[in-house]
LOGU-105670 format. One record per residue: x negated, y, z of N, C-alpha, C, O in turn; residue number from 1. Coordinates in nm, 2 decimals. Each point is the difference from the previous one (the first is absolute). Layout:
<n_px X | n_py Y | n_pz Z | ca_px X | ca_py Y | ca_pz Z | c_px X | c_py Y | c_pz Z | o_px X | o_py Y | o_pz Z | drenlum NUM>
...
// end
This chain:
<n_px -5.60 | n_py 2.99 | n_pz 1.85 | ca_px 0.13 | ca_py -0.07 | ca_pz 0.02 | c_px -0.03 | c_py -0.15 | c_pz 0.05 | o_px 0.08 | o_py -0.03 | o_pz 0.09 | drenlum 1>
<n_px -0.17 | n_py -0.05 | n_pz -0.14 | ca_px -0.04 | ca_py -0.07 | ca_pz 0.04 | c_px -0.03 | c_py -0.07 | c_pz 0.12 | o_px 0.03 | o_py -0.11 | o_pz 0.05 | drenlum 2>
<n_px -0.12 | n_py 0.25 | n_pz 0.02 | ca_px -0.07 | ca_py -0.05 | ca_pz 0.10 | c_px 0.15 | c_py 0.05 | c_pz 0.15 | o_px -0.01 | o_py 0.00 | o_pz 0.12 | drenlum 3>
<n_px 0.14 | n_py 0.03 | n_pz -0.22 | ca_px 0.04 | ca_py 0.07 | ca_pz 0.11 | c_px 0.10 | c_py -0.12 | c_pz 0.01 | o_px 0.05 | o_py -0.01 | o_pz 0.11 | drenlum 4>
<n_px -0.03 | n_py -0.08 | n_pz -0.21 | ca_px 0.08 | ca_py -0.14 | ca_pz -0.04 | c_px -0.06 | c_py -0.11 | c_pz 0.14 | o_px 0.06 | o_py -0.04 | o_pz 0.10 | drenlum 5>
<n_px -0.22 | n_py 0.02 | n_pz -0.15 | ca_px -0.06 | ca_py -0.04 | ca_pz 0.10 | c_px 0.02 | c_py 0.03 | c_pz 0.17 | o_px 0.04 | o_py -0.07 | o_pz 0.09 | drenlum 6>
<n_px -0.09 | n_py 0.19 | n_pz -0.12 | ca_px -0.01 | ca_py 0.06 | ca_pz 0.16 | c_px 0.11 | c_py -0.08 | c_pz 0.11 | o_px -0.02 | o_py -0.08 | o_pz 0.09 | drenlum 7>
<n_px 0.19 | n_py 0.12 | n_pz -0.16 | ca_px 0.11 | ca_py -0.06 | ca_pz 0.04 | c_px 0.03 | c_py -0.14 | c_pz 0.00 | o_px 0.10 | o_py -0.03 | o_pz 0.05 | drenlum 8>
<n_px -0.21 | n_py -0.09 | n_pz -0.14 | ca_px 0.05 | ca_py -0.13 | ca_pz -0.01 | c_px 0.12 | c_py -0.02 | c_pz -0.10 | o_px 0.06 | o_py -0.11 | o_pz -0.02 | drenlum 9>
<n_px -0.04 | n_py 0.23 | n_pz -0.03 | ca_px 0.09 | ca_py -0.03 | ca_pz -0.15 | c_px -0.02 | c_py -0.12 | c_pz -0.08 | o_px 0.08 | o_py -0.09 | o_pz -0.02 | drenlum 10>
<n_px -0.16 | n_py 0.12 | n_pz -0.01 | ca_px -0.03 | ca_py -0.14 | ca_pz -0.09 | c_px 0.03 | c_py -0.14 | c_pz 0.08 | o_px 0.07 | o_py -0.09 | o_pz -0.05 | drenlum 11>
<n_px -0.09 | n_py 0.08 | n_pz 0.11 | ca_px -0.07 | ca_py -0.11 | ca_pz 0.09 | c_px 0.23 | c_py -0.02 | c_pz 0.03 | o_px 0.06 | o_py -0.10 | o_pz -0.03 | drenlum 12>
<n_px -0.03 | n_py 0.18 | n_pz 0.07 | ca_px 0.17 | ca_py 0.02 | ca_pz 0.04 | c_px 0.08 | c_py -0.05 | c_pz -0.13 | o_px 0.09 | o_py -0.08 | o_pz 0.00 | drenlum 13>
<n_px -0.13 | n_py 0.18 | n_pz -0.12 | ca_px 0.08 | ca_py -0.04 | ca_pz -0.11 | c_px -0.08 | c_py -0.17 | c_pz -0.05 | o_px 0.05 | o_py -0.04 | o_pz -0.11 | drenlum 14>
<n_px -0.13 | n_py -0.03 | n_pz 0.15 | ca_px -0.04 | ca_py -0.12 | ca_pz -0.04 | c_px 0.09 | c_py -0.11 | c_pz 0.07 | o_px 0.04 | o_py -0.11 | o_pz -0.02 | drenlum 15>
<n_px -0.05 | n_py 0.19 | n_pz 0.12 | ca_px 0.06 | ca_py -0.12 | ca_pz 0.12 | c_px 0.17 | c_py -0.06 | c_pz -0.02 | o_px 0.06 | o_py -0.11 | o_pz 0.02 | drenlum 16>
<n_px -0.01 | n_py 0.29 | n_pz -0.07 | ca_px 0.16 | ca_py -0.03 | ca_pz -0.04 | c_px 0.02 | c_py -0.05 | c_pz -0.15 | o_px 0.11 | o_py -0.03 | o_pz -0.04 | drenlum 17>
<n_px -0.23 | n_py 0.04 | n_pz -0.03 | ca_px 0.04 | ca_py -0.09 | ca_pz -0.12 | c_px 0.01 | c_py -0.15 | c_pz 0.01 | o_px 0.07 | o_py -0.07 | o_pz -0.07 | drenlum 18>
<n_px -0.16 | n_py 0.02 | n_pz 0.19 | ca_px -0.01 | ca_py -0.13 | ca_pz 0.00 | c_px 0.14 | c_py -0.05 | c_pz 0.09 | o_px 0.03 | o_py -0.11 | o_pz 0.01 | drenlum 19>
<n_px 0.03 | n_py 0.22 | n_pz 0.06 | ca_px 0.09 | ca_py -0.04 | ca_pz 0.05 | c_px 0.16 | c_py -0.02 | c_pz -0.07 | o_px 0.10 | o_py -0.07 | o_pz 0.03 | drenlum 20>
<n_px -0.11 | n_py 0.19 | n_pz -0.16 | ca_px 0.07 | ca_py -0.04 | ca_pz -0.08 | c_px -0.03 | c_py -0.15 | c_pz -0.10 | o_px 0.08 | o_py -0.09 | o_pz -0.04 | drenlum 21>
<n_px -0.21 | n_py 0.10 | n_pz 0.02 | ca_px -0.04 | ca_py -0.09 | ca_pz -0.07 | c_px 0.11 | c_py -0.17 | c_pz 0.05 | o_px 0.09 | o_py -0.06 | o_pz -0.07 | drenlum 22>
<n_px -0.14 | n_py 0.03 | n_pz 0.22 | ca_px 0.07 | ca_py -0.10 | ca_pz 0.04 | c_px 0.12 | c_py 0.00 | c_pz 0.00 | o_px 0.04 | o_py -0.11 | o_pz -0.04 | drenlum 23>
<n_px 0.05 | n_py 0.21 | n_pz 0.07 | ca_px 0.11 | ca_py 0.03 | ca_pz 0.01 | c_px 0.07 | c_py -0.04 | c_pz -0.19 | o_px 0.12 | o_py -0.03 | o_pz -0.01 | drenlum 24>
<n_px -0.19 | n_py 0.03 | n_pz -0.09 | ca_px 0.08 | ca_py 0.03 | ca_pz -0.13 | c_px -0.02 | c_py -0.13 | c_pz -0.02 | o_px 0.10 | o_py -0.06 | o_pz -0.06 | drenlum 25>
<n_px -0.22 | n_py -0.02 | n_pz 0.09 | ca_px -0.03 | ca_py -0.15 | ca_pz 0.00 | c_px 0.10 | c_py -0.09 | c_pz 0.05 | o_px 0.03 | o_py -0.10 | o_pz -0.06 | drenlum 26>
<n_px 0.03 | n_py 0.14 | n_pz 0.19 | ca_px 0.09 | ca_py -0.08 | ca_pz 0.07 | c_px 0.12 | c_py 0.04 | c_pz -0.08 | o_px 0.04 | o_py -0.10 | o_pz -0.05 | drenlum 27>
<n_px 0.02 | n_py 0.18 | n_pz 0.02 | ca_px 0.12 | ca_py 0.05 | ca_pz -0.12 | c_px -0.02 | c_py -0.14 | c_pz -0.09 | o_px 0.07 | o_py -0.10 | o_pz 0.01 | drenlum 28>
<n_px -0.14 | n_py 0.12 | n_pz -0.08 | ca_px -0.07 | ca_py -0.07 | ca_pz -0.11 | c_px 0.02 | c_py -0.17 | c_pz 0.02 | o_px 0.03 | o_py -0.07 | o_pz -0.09 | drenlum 29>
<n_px -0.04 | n_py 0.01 | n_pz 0.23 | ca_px 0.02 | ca_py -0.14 | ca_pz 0.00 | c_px 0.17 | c_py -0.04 | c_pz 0.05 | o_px 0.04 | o_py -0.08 | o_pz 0.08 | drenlum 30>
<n_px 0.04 | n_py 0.16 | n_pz -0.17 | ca_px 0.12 | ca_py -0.07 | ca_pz 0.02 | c_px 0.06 | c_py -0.01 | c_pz -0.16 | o_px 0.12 | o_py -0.02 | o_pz -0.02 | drenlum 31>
<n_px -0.22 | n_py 0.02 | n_pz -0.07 | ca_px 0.06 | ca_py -0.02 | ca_pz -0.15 | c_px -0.13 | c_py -0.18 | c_pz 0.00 | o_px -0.09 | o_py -0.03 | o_pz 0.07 | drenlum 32>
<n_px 0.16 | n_py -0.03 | n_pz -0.17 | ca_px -0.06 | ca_py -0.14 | ca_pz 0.00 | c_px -0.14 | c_py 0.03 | c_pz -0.07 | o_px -0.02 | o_py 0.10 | o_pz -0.07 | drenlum 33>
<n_px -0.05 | n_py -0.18 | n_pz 0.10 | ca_px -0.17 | ca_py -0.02 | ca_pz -0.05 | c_px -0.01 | c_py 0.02 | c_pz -0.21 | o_px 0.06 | o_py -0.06 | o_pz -0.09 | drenlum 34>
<n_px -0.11 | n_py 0.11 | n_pz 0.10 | ca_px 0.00 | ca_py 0.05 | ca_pz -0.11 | c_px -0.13 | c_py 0.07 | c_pz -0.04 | o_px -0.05 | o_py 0.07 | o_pz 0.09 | drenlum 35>
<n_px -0.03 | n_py -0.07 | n_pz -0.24 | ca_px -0.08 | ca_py 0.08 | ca_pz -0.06 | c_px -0.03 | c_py 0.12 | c_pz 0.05 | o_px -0.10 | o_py 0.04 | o_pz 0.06 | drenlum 36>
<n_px 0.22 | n_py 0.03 | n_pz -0.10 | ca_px 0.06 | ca_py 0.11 | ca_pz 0.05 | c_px 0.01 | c_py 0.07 | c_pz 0.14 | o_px -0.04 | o_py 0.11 | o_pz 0.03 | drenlum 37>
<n_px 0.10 | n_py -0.20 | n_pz 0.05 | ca_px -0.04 | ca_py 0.03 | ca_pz 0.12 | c_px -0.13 | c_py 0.05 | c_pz 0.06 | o_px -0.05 | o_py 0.09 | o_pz 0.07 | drenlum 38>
<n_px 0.01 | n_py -0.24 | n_pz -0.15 | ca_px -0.19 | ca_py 0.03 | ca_pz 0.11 | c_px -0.08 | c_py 0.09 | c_pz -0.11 | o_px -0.12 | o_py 0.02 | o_pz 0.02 | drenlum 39>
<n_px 0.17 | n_py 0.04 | n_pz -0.13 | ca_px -0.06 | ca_py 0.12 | ca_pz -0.01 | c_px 0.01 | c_py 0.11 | c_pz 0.09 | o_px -0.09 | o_py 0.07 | o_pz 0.04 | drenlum 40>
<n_px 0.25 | n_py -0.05 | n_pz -0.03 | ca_px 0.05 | ca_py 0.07 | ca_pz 0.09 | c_px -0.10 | c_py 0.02 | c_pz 0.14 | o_px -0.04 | o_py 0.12 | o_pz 0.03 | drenlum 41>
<n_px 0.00 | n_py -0.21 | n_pz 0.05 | ca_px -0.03 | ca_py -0.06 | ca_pz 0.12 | c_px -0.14 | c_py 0.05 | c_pz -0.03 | o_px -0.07 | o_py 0.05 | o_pz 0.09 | drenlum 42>
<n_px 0.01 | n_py -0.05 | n_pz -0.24 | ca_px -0.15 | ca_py 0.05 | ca_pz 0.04 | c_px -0.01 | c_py 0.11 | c_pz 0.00 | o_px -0.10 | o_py 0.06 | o_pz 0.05 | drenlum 43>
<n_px 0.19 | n_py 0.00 | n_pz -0.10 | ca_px -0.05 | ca_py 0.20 | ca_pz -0.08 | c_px -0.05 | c_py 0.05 | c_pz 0.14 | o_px -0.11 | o_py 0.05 | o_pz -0.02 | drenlum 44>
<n_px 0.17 | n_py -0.04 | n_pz 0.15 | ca_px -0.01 | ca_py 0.02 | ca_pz 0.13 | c_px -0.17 | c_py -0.01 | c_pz 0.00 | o_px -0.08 | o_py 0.09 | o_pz 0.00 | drenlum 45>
<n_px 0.08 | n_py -0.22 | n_pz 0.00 | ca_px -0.12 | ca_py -0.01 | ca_pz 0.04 | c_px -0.14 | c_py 0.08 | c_pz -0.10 | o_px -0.10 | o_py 0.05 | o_pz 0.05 | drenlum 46>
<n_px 0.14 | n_py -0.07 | n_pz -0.18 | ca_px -0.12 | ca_py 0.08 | ca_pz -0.09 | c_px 0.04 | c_py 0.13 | c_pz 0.01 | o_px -0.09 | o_py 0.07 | o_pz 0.03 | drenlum 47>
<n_px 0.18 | n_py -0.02 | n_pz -0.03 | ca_px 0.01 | ca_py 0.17 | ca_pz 0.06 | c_px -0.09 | c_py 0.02 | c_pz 0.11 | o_px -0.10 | o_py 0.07 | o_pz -0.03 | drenlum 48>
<n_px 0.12 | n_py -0.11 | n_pz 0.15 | ca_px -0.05 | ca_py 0.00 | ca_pz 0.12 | c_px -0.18 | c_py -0.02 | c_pz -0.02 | o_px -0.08 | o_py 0.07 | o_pz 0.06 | drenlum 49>
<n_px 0.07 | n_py -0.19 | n_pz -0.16 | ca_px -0.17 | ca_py -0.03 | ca_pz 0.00 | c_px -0.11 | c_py 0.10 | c_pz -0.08 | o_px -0.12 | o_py 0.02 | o_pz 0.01 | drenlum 50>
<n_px 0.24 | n_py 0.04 | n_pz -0.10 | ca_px -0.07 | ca_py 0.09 | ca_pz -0.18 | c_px -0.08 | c_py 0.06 | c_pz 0.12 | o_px 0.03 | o_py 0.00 | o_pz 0.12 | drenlum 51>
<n_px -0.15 | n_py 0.08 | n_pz -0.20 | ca_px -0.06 | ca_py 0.12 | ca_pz 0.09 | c_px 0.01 | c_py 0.12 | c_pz -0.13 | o_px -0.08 | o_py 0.01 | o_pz -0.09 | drenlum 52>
<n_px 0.20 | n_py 0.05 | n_pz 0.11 | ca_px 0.08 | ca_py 0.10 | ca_pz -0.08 | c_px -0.01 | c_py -0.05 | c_pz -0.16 | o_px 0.06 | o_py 0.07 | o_pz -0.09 | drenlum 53>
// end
């Protein structure tokens, strides 16, 4: 299954549209005021994206 994920650039496709949601929920995100909260908000994106599973 793996190698068939590969073969097609699956991975590599489903990474690319996380980061594109990623920015997209970030930009949402800077119309509430500066806050704790927020820039937690503002990181989860980014440590989802970095974890290695």
């Amino acid at each position: 299954m793996l190698a068939l994920l590969r073969e097609h650039n699956a991975i590599d496709y489903a990474h690319d549209k996380a980061i594109e949601y990623a920015v997209t929920a970030k930009q949402h995100l800077e119309i509430f005021p500066p806050s704790e909260e927020r820039e937690a908000l503002l990181a989860l994106p980014d440590y989802v994206l970095a974890r290695d599973r």
